[in-house]
Every structure is written in structure tokens, then in C-alpha cells.
Backbone as CSV, one residue per row, in Angstrom:
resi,resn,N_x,N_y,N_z,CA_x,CA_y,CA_z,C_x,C_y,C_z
1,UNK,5.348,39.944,-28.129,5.947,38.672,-27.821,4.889,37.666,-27.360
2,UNK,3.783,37.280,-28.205,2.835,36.319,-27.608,3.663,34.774,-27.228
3,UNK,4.768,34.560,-27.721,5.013,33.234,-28.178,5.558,32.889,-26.506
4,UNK,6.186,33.627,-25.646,6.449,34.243,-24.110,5.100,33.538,-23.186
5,UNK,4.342,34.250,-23.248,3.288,34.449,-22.468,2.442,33.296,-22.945
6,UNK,2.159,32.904,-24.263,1.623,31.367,-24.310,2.527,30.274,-23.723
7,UNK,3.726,30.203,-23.311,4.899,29.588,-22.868,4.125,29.319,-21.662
8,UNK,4.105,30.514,-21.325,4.346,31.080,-19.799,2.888,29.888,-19.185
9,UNK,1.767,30.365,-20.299,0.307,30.086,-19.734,0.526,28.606,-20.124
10,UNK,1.109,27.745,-20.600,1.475,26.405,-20.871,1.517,25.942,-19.853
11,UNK,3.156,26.196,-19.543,3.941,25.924,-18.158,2.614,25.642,-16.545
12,UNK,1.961,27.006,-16.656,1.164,27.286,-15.500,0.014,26.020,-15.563
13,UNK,-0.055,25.758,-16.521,-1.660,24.511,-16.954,-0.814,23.079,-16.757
14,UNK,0.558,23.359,-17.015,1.172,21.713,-16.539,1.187,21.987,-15.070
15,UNK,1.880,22.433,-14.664,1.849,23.247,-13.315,0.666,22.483,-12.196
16,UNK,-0.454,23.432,-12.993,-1.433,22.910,-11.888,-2.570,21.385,-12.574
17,UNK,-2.190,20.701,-13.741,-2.244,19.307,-14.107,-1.784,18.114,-13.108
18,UNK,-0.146,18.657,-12.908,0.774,17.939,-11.886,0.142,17.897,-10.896
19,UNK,-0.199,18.937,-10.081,-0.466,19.116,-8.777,-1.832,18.323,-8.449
20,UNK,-2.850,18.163,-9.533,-3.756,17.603,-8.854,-3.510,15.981,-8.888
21,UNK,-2.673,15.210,-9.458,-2.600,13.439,-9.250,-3.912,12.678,-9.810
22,UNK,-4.136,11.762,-8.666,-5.325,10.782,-9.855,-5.885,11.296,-8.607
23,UNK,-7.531,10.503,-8.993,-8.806,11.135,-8.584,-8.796,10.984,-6.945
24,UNK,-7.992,10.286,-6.423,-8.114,9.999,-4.608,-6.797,10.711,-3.926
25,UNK,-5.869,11.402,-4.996,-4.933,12.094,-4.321,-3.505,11.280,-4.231
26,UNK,-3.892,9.813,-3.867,-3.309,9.270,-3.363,-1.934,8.414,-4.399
27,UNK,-0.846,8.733,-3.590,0.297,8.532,-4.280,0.812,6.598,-4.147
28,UNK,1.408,5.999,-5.378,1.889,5.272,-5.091,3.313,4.620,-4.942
29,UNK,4.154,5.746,-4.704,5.351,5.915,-3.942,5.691,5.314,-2.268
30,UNK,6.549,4.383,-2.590,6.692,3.619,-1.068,7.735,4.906,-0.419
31,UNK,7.964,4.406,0.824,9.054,5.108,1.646,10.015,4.239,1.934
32,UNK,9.771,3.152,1.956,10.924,1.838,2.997,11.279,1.430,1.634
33,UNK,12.096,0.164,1.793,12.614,-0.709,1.220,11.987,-2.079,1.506
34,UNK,11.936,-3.230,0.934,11.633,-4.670,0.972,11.718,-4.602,2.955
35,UNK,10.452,-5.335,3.472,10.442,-5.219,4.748,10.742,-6.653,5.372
36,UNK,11.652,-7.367,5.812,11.336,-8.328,6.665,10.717,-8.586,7.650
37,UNK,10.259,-10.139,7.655,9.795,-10.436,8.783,10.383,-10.939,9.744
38,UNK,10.457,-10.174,11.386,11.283,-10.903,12.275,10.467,-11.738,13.544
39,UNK,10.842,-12.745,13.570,10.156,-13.421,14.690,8.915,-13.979,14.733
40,UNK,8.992,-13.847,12.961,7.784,-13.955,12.980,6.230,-12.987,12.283
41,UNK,6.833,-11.849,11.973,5.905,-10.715,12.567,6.336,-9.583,11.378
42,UNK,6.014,-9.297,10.666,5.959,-7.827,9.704,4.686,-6.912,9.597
43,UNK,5.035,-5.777,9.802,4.296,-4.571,10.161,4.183,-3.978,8.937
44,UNK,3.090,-3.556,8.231,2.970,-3.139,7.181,1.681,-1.722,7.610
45,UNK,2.529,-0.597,7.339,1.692,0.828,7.212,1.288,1.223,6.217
46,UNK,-0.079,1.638,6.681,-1.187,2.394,5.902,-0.911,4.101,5.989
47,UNK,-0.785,4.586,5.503,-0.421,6.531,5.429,-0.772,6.863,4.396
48,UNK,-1.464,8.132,4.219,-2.037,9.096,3.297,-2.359,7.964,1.682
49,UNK,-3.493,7.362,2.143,-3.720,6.212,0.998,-2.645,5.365,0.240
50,UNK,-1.487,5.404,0.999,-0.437,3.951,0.283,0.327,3.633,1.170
51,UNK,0.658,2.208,0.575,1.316,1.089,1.955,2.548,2.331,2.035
52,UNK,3.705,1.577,3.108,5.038,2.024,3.349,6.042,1.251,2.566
53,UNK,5.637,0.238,2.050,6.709,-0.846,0.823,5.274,-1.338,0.323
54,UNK,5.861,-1.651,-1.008,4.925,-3.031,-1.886,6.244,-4.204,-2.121
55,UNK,6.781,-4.269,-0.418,7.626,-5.340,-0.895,7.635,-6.106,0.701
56,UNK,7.229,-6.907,1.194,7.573,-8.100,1.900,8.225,-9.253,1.450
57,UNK,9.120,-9.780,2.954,9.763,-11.127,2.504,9.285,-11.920,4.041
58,UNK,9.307,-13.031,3.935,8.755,-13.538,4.724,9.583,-15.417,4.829
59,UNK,9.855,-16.048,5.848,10.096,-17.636,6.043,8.984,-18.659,5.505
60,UNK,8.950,-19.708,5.064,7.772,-20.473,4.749,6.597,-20.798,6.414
61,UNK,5.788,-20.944,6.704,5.371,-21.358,7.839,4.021,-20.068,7.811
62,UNK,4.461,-20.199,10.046,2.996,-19.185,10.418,3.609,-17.543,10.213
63,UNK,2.838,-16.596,9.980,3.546,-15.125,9.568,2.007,-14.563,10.164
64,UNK,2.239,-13.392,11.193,1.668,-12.488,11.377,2.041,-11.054,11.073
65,UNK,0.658,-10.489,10.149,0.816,-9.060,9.183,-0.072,-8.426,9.687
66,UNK,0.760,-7.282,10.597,0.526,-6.344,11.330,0.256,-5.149,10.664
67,UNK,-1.164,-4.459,10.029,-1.541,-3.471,9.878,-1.613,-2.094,10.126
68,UNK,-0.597,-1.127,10.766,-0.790,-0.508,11.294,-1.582,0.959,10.082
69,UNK,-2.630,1.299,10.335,-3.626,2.179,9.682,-3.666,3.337,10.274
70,UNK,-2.529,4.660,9.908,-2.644,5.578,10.265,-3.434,6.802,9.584
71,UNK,-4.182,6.542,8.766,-5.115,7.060,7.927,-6.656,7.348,8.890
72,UNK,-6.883,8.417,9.401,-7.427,9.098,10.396,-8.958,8.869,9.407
73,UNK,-9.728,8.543,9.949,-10.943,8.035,9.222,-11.335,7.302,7.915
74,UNK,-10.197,6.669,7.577,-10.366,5.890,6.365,-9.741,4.701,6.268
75,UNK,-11.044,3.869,5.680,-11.050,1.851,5.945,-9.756,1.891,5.021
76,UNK,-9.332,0.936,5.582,-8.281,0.125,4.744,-8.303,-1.231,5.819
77,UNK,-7.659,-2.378,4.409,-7.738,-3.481,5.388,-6.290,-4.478,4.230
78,UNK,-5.838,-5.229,4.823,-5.126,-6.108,3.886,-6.032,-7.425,3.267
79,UNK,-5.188,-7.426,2.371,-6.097,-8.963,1.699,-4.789,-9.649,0.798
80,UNK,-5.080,-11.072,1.210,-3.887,-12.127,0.019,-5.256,-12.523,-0.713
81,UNK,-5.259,-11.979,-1.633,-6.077,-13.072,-2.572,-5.653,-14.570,-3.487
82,UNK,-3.962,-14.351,-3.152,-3.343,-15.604,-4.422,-3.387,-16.266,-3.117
83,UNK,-3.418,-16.502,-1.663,-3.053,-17.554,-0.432,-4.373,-17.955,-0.445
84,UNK,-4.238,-19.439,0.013,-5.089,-20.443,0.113,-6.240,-19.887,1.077
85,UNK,-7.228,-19.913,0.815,-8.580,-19.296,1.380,-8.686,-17.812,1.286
86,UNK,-7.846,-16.963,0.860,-7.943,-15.738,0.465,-7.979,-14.808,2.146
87,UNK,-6.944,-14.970,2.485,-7.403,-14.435,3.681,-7.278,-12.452,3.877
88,UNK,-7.846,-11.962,4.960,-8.070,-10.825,5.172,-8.380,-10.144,6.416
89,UNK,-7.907,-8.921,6.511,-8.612,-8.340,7.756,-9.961,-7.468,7.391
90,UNK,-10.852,-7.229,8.399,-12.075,-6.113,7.763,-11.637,-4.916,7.623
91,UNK,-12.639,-4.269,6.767,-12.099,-2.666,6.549,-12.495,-1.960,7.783
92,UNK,-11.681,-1.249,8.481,-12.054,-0.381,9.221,-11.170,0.745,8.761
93,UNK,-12.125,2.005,9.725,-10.982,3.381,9.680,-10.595,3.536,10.444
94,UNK,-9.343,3.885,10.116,-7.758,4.545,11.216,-8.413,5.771,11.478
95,UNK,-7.843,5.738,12.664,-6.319,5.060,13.112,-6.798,3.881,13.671
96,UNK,-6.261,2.367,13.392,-6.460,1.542,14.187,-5.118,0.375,13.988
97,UNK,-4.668,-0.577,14.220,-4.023,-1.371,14.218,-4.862,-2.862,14.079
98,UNK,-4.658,-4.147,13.360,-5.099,-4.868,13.050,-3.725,-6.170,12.398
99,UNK,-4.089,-7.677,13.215,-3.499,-8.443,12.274,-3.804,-9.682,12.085
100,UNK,-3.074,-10.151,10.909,-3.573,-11.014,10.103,-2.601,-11.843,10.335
101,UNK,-3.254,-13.593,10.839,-2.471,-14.709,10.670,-2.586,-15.520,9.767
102,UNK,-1.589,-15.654,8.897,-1.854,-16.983,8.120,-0.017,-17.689,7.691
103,UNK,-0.734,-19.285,7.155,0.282,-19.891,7.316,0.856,-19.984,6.383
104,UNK,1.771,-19.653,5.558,2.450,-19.901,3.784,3.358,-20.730,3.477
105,UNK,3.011,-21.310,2.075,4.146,-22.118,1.661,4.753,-21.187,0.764
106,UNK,6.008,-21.770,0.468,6.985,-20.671,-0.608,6.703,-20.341,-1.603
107,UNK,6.809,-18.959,-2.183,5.917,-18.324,-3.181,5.710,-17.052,-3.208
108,UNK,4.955,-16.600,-3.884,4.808,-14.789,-4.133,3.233,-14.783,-4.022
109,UNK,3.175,-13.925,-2.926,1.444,-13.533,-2.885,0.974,-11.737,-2.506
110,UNK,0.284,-11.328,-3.708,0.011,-10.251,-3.367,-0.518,-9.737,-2.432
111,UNK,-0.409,-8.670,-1.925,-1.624,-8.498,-0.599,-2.075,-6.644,-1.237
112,UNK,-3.150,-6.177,-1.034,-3.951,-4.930,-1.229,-4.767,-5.080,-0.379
113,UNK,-4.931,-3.230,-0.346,-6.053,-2.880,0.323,-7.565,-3.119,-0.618
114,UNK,-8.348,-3.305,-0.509,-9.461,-3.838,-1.412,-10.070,-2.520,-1.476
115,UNK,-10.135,-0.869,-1.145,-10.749,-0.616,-1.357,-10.215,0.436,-2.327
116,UNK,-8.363,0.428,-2.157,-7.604,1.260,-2.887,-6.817,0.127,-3.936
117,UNK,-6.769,0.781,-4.633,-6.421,-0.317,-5.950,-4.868,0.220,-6.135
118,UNK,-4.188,1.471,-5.715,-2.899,1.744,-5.966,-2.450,0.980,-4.453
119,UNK,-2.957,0.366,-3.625,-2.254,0.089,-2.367,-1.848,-1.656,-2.538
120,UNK,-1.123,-1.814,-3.138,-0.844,-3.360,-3.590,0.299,-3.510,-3.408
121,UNK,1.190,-4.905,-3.338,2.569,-5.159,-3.151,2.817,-6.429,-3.249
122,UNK,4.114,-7.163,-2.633,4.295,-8.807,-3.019,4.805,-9.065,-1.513
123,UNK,4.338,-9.928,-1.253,4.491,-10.797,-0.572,5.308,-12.098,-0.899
124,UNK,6.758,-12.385,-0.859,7.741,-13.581,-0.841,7.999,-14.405,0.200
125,UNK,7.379,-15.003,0.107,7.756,-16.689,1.066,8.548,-17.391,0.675
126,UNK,9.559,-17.850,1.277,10.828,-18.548,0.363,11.162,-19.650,2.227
């Protein structure tokens, strides 16, 4: 019955294909849903190389984006590159907390980590 056991040795090579992901491990599966901002203020987490949403909503005006970087020795930092002056925090490594003020008009602006390219999301100002 080779036709079995080549099955078998198939299965086992997808198996462990799956298991290894892309080259940094790192998944780009959120956990939350679209995060608001209250008061002002949205908290956006860093964990095992990807945000917690690639979805913010936000009021037109001042918005502070609260970084929290629970990634135990590894930089991550946010960045808007489509907002006016491109603003950003520096890369450091977590665990640390870090935030970013800036002021928006209504619109969609991405924000990523600059050094992970799966850690990206939208930013809505309305």
C-alpha cells in the first residue's frame, strides 16, 4: 500500500510547512475589533510581532496614540506616514509604553511599525 504512506508522508510535510509561518514568526491576525478613541486617547498594543487591531477610529482634532509594547526586547514604534509631517515615535524595545500626539483632519491614515511590515492598520478620522 505505498499510495497510504506517501499520503501519510504528504500530510506530515504540510504539517510541518504550516507550522513554520513567514520568516519572523510573526502572525498578522488582530484580536480586538475597530478600537475607539475615548477622551481623546487610543491605546494601541504591540504583542508577539502584531498590533491588537489594524483598525482605529478617531474625532477630527488633537488624538493621543498610546503604544503599549509588550514585546520583551523588541523595537517597535508607530508611524503615520500619510499625516502631515509624518509623525512617529522612536523604536525602542519592550516592554515599554510610548505616545504619540498629533492633530488630524478627517481622513484615513495608516500607521505601522517601521520595522515590521505585517504590523500596519488604518487610522479613520471622521
Amino acid at each position: 500500500m505505498p499510495l497510504p504512506r506517501r499520503l501519510a508522508a504528504a500530510l506530515l510535510a504540510l504539517a510541518a510547512l504550516g507550522a513554520c509561518g513567514g520568516s519572523d514568526g510573526a502572525s498578522t491576525t488582530t484580536t480586538v475589533g475597530c478600537k475607539e478613541a475615548q477622551d481623546g486617547t487610543v491605546t494601541l498594543v504591540a504583542a508577539d510581532l502584531r498590533w491588537d487591531t489594524d483598525c482605529l477610529r478617531a474625532p477630527a482634532g488633537p488624538l493621543t496614540i498610546e503604544v503599549d509594547n509588550q514585546d520583551d526586547g523588541v523595537n517597535h514604534n508607530v508611524h503615520l506616514p500619510d499625516a502631515p509631517d509624518s509623525p512617529s515615535t522612536e523604536l525602542e524595545p519592550g516592554p515599554n509604553e510610548q505616545s504619540l500626539d498629533v492633530d488630524l483632519t478627517p481622513g484615513s491614515y495608516e500607521y505601522l511599525c517601521d520595522l515590521h511590515p505585517n504590523m500596519v492598520g488604518t487610522l479613520t478620522v471622521s
